[in-house]
N, C-alpha and C positions, 0 to 999 in steps of 0.2 A: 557399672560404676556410676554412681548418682553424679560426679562432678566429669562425666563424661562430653556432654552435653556442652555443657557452659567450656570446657576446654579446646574441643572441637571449636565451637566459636568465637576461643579468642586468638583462635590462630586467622581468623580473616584481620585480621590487624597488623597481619607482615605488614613489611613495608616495600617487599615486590611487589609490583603489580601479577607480575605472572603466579609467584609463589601462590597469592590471593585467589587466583582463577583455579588455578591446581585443588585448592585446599579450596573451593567451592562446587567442584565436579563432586573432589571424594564425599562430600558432605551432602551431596545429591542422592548417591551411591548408596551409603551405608544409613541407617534409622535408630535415631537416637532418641525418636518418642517426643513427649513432650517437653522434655527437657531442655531439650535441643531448639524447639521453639520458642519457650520461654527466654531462651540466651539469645537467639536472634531479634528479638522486638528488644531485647534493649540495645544489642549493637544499630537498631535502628536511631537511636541518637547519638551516635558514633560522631567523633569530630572529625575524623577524616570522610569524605562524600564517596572516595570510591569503597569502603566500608560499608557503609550506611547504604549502596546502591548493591551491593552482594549480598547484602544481608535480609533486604525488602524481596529481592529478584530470588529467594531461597523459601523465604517462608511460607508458598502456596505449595511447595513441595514436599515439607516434613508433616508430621502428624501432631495434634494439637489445635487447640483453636484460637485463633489472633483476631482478636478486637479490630473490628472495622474499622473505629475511628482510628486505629494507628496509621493505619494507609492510608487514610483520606488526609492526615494532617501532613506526613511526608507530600503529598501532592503540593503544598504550602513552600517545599525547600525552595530553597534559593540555587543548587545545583539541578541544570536541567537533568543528567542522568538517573538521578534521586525520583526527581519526577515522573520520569519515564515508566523506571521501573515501578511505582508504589502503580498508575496506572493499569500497569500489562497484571499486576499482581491483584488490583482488585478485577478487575476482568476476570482474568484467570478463576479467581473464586466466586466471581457470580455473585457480590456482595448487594444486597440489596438497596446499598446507599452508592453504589459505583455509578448509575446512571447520573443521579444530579450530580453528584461529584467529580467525575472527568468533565461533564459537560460545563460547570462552572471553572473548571483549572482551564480547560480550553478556550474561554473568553475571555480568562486574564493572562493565556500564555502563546499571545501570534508564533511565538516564535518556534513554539511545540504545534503548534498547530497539526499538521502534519501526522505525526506519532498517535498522537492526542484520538483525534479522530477514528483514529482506525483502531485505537484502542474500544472506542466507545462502538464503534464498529460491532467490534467481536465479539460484544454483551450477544448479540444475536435475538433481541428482546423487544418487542414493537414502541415499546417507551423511547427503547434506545435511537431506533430512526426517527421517533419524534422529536426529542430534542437534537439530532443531527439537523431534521429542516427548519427548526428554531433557529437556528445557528448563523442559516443561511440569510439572515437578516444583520449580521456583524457588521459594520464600519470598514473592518481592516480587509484588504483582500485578498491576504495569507491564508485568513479563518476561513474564506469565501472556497479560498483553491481547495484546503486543505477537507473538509466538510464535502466538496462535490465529487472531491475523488474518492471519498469514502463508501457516500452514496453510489455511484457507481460500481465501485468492488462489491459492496452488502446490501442497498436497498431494495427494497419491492415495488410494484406496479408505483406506491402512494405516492414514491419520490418522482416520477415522471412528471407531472407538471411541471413542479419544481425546476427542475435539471430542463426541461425545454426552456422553461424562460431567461437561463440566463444564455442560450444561444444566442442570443442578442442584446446584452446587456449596453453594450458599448466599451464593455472593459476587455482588450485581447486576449491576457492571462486567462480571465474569467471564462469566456467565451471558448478559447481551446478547451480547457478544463474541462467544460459541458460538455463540449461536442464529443470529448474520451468516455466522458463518462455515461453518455447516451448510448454510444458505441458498446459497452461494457455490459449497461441494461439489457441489452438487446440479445448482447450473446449470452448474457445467463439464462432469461425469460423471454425470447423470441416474442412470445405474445403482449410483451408488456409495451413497446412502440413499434412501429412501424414504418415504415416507408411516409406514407402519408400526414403522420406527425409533426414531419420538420418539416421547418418555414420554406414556404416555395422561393425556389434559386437559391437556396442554403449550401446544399452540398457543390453546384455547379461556381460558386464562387470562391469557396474554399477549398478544393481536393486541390488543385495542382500547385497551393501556395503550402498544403500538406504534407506533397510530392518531393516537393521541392527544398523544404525545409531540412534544418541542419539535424535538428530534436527527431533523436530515433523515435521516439514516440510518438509525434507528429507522421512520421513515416507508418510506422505501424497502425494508426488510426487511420491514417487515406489506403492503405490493404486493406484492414477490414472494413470501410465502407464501400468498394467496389465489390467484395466478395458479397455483401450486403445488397447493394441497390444494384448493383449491376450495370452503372452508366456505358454509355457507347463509349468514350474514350480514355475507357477503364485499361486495356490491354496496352495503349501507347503508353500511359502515365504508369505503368506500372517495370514498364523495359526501360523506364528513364531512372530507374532505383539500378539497375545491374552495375552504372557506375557510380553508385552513392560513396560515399569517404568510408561511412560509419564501417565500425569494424564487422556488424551484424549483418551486412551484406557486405559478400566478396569478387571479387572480380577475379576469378579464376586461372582461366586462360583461355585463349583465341585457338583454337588449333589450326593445323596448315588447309582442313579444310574448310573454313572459315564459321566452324563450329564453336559455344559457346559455352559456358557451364558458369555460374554461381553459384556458392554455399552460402547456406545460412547456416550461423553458430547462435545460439544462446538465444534463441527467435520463440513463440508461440508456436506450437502446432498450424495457427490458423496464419500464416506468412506462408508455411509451405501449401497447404490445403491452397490457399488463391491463387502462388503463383502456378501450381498445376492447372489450374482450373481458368483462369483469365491470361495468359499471356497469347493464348490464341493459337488457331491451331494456323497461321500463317510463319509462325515461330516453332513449333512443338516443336520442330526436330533440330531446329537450331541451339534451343536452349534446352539443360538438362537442369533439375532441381537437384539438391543433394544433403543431405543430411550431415 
């Protein structure tokens, strides 16, 4: 049916939201050609935003070919989820103008920052970590967090300068940031830093304020730098987590022979890997790891 397409798509204009989700799966589903894409680039100026953000979030997936500049000007809306999605969607298709174009919606949008970045991330395009450590020149230091953590999830060796010097920036935010995401370097491309890289007395001033920290992730970064450098008082600082809050580490039970056990739920592989490996063998039999 030629008016297939365009019907299909004017059903994202329920006024459920869920109905909208529903009728965005089936529309995932079934191939209505180019029809069907032709009808979503105009629901791209849809007056309603959660429209216009199901419609952008659709169109890398039908068949048809959609004008760059449609996405790149959606990156302009004034609804951040609009944004998001035009974003994940030039990504997605690899558009040749996606690099400058996330990377400028990213300067002018702190508040995306975040998303933004990992969008520009995902290009996977050495352009694309270029203007990541452009970035890392911004003002704001949302742009700053949001950019380092990036670089730590997707960069290569290039970004390593970079992400050491802001171990020291004097900014906290800043500074943890790096230190994650140095961590991160490390676990992807072992050979990319090193032990000998970071500032002497770096880690011996920060792990046990790591340790000690509320931020599971702060937690998880002082793991994997003991699994990492290995310090001496890596096995004491690491028995001091079996009574953490966070729900990712649990405090089990005590049994009557004054035996111990913790689980980890929702943890990296490399939480169990250390605490096997580091809690020492003056412990091994007291504590058990568990899955």
């Amino acid at each position: 049916m030629p008016e297939a397409g365009w019907n299909a798509a004017n059903l994202l204009q329920r006024a459920d939201p869920g109905a909208k989700a529903r009728e965005a799966q089936r529309l995932q589903a079934e191939s209505f050609g180019a029809e069907l894409s032709r009808a979503l680039e105009d629901r791209v100026f849809d007056p309603d935003p959660e429209t216009r953000s199901l419609a952008i979030s659709l169109i890398p997936l039908v068949q048809g070919s959609v004008p760059p500049e449609l996405l790149v000007s959606a990156l302009e809306d004034a609804c951040p989820d609009v944004v998001l999605a035009a974003a994940e969607a030039l990504a997605n298709l690899k558009s040749p103008r996606a690099c400058d174009a996330i990377s400028e919606c990213l300067a002018g949008r702190p508040d995306l920052a975040g998303p933004l970045a990992l969008a520009l991330a995902k290009l996977e395009e050495p352009g694309a970590e270029e203007l990541l450590i452009d970035r890392l020149g911004e003002e704001e230091p949302a742009v700053r967090v949001a950019v380092i953590r990036a670089l730590g999830a997707s960069g290569s060796e290039r970004c390593k300068p970079e992400l050491l010097r802001f171990l020291q920036c004097g900014e906290p935010a800043v500074e943890g940031e790096a230190l994650r995401a140095v961590v991160r370097l490390h676990e992807r491309i072992p050979r990319a830093v090193t032990a000998a890289d970071l500032p002497s007395g770096l880690i011996g001033k920060r792990l046990g304020a790591l340790v000690t920290s509320r931020d599971r992730s702060a937690q998880l970064t002082a793991i994997s730098l003991v699994a990492w450098l290995r310090p001496a008082e890596g096995p004491s600082l690491l028995l001091g987590l079996l009574d953490s809050p966070d729900r990712a580490v649990r405090l089990a039970k005590r049994g009557a022979d004054g035996s111990q056990s913790f689980f980890v739920t929702e943890t990296p592989d490399r939480f169990v890997r250390v605490g096997r490996r580091f809690l020492g063998p003056q412990v091994e039999s007291a504590v058990r790891i568990e899955r």
